[in-house]
DOMARTOR-548475 format. One line per field, with one value per residue (C-alpha): residue number from 1; residue in one letter; x, z, y. Coordinates in nm, 3 decimals. Example, Ala and Ser with C-alpha at 12.3 -4.5 7.8 and 13.67 -1.06 7.14 Angstrom:
<nodes>
k <- [1  2]
r <- [a  s]
X <- [1.230  1.367]
Z <- [0.780  0.714]
Y <- [-0.450  -0.106]
</nodes>
This chain:
<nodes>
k <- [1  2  3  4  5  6  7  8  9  10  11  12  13  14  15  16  17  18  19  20  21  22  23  24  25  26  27  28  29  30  31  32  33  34  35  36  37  38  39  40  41  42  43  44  45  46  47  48  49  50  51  52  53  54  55  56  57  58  59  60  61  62  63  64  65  66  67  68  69  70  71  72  73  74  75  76  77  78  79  80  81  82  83  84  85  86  87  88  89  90  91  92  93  94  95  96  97  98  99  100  101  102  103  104  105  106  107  108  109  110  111  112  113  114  115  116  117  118  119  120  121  122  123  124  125  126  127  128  129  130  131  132  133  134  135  136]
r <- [x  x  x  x  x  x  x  x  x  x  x  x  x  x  x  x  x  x  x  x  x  x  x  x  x  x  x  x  x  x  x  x  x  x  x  x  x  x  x  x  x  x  x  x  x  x  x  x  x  x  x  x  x  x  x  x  x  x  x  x  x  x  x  x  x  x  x  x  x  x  x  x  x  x  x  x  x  x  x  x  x  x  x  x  x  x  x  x  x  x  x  x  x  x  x  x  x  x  x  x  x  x  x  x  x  x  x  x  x  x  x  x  x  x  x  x  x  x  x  x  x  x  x  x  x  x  x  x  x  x  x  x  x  x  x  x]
X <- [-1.600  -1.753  -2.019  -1.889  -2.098  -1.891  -1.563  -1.574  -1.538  -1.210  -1.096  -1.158  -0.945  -0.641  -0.801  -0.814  -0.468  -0.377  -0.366  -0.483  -0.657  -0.506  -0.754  -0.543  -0.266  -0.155  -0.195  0.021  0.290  0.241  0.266  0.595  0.769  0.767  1.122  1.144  0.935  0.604  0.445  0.143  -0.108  -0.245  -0.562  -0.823  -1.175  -1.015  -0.951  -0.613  -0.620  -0.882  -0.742  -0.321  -0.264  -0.427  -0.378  -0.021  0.023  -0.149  0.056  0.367  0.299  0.329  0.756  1.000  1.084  0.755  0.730  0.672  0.389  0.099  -0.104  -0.351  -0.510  -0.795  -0.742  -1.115  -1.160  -0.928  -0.815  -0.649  -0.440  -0.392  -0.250  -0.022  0.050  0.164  0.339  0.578  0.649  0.778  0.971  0.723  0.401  0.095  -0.083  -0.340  -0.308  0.002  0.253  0.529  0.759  0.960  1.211  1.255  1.023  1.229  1.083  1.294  1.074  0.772  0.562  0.342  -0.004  0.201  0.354  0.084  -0.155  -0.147  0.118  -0.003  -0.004  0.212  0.452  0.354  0.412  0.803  0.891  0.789  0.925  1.240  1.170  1.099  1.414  1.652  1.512  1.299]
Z <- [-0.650  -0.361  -0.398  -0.396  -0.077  0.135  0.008  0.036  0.363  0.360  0.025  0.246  0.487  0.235  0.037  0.295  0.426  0.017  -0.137  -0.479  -0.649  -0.922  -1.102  -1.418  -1.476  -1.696  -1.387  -1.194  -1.462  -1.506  -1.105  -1.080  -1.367  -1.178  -1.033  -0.643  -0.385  -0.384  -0.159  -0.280  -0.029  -0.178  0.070  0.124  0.318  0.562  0.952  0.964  0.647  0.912  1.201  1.177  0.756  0.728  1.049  1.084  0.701  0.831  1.186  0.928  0.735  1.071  1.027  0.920  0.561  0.401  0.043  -0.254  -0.373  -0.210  -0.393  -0.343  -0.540  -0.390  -0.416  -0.481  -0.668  -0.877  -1.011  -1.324  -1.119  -0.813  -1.073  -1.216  -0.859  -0.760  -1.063  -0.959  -0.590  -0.750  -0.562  -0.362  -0.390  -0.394  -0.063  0.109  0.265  0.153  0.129  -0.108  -0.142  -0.436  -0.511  -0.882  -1.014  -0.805  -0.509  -0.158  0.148  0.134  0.416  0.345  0.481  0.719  0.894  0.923  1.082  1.434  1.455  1.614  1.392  1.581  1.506  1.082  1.135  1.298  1.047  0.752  0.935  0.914  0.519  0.502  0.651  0.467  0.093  0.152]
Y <- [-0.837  -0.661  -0.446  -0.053  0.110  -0.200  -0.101  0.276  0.358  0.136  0.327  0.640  0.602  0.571  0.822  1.089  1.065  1.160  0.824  0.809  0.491  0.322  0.134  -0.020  -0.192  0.143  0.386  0.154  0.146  0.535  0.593  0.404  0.510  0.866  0.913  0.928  0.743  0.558  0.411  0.092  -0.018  -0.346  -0.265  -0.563  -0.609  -0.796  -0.762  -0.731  -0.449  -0.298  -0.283  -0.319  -0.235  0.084  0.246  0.125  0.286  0.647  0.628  0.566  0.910  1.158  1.134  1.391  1.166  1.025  0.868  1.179  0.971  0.732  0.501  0.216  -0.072  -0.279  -0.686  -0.773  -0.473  -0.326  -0.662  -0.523  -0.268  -0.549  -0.788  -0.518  -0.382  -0.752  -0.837  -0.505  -0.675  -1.040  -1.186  -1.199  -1.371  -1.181  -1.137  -0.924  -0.646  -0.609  -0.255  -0.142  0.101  0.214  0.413  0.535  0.236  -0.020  -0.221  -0.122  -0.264  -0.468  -0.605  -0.925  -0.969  -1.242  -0.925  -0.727  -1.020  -1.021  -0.713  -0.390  -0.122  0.068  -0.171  -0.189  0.179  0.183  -0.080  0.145  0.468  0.306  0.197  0.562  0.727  0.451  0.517  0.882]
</nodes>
């Protein structure tokens, strides 16, 4: 676990953009049994969460189709909600930073912490613009 006043500011800047927290494995199941589109940002303390996940994932939301909702779980943190989170993207194996999108419960796109290492996030952003305009 890492202490709260570390983790914060990288909550915020999900937070701010309208992402809400899910911090159990029941909000998870609650926020993708909605109908439509979701978006999960399995966020993390790590560089490339810093500096390619989360700004490619803002940079993603300025297009004409965005996902109805936005959450985010925090691997570290949120473990019961991570491990939910996770168990919703099988196939594929749990990494961090990872990002999801679903469409009526069902996972559509998914981008593994091995795409979003050493990628700009300009790039993380096209590839989920596309996600977006396919499935939004």
């Amino acid at each position: 676990m890492y202490p709260e006043e570390i983790v914060r500011p990288m909550r915020e800047e999900l937070t701010q953009v309208g992402f809400k927290e899910l911090a159990t494995a029941e909000d998870v199941d609650q926020a993708l049994a909605n109908t439509g589109t979701a978006l999960v940002v399995v966020n993390s303390i790590c560089g490339c969460a810093a500096a390619n996940a989360r700004p490619g994932v803002r940079i993603s939301l300025d297009h004409d189709k965005s996902p109805d909702q936005l959450y985010t779980v925090f691997a570290g943190v949120d473990r019961e909600a991570t491990d939910q989170a996770r168990a919703r993207m099988i196939p594929f194996p749990p990494s961090s930073p990872s990002i999801a999108l679903f469409k009526d419960g069902e996972l559509v796109h998914m981008i593994e912490r091995h795409h979003i290492e050493g990628r700009p996030a300009n790039l993380i952003a096209e590839n989920l613009k596309q996600a977006y305009s396919e499935h939004c």
